[in-house]
C-alpha positions as CSV (number, residue, x, y, z in Angstrom):
1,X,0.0,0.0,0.0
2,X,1.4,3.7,-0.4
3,X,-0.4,7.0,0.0
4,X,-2.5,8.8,-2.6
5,X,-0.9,11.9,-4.1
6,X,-3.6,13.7,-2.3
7,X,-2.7,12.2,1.1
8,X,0.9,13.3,0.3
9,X,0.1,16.8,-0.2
10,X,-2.0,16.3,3.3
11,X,0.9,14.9,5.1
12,X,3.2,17.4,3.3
13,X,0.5,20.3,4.7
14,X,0.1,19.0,8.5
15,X,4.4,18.6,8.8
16,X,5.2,21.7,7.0
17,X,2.8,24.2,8.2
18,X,1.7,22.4,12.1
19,X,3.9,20.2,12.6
20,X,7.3,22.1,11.9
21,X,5.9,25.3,14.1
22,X,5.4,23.3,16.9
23,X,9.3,21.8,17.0
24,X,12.1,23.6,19.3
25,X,14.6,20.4,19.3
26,X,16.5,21.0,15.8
27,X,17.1,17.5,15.9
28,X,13.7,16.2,15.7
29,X,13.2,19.1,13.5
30,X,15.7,17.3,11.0
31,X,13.9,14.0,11.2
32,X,10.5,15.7,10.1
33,X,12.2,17.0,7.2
34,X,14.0,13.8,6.2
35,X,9.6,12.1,6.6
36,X,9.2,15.3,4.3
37,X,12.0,13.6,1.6
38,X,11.5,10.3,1.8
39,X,7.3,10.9,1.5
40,X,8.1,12.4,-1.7
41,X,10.6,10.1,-2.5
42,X,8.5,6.9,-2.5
43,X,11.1,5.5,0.5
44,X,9.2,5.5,4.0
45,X,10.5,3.3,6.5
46,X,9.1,2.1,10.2
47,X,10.4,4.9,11.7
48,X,9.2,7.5,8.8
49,X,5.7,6.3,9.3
50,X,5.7,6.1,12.7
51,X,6.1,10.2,12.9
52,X,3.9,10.7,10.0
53,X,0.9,8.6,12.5
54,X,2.1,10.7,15.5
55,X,1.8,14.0,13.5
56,X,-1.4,13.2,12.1
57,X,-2.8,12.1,15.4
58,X,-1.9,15.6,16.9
59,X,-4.0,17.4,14.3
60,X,-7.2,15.4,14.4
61,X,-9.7,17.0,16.4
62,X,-11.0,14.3,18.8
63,X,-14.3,16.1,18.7
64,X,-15.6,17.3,14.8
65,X,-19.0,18.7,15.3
66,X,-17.8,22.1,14.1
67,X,-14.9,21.1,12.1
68,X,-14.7,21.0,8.3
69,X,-15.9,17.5,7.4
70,X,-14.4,16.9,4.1
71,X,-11.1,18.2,5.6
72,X,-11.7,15.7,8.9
73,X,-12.3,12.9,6.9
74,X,-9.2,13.2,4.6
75,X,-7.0,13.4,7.7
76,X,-9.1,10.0,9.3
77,X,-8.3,8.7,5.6
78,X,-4.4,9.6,6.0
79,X,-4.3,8.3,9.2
80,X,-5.6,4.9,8.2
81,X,-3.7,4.6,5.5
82,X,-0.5,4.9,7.6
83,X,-1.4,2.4,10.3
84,X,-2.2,-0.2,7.3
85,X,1.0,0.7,6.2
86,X,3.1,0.2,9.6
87,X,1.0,-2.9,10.0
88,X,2.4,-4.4,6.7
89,X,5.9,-3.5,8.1
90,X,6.1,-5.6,11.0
């Protein structure tokens, strides 16, 4: 399995304009960026994934009465996707 290029641009969105923000240690700055790369690259591993599912679980609203639906449900979508994927890794 592998992400959609619309999840991509998702994932790309949440880590560059939440995610990034959020981040003092440079280090673990570094490592998002590298998630950034190797999304784009087609070369996720464990450890890429396992970010992505922490970063996407930060940014879903636990409670959507008043969110944006559409937007809600792509990020549910995302966030599926990615446990499926660090599933199949183990």
């Amino acid at each position: 399995m592998s992400y959609t290029e619309d999840q991509k641009a998702l994932i790309s969105g949440v880590i560059g304009t939440q995610i990034l923000g959020r981040i003092s240690s440079e280090k673990l700055r570094e490592r998002f960026f590298a998630v950034h790369e190797h999304l784009h690259q087609g070369r996720l591993d464990r450890s890429d994934l396992q970010r992505i599912e922490s970063a996407l679980e930060l940014v879903t609203p636990q409670n959507c009465q008043s969110c944006n639906k559409e937007g809600y449900r792509d990020l549910i979508e995302a966030l599926m996707a990615t446990r499926l994927m660090l599933r199949e890794a183990n």
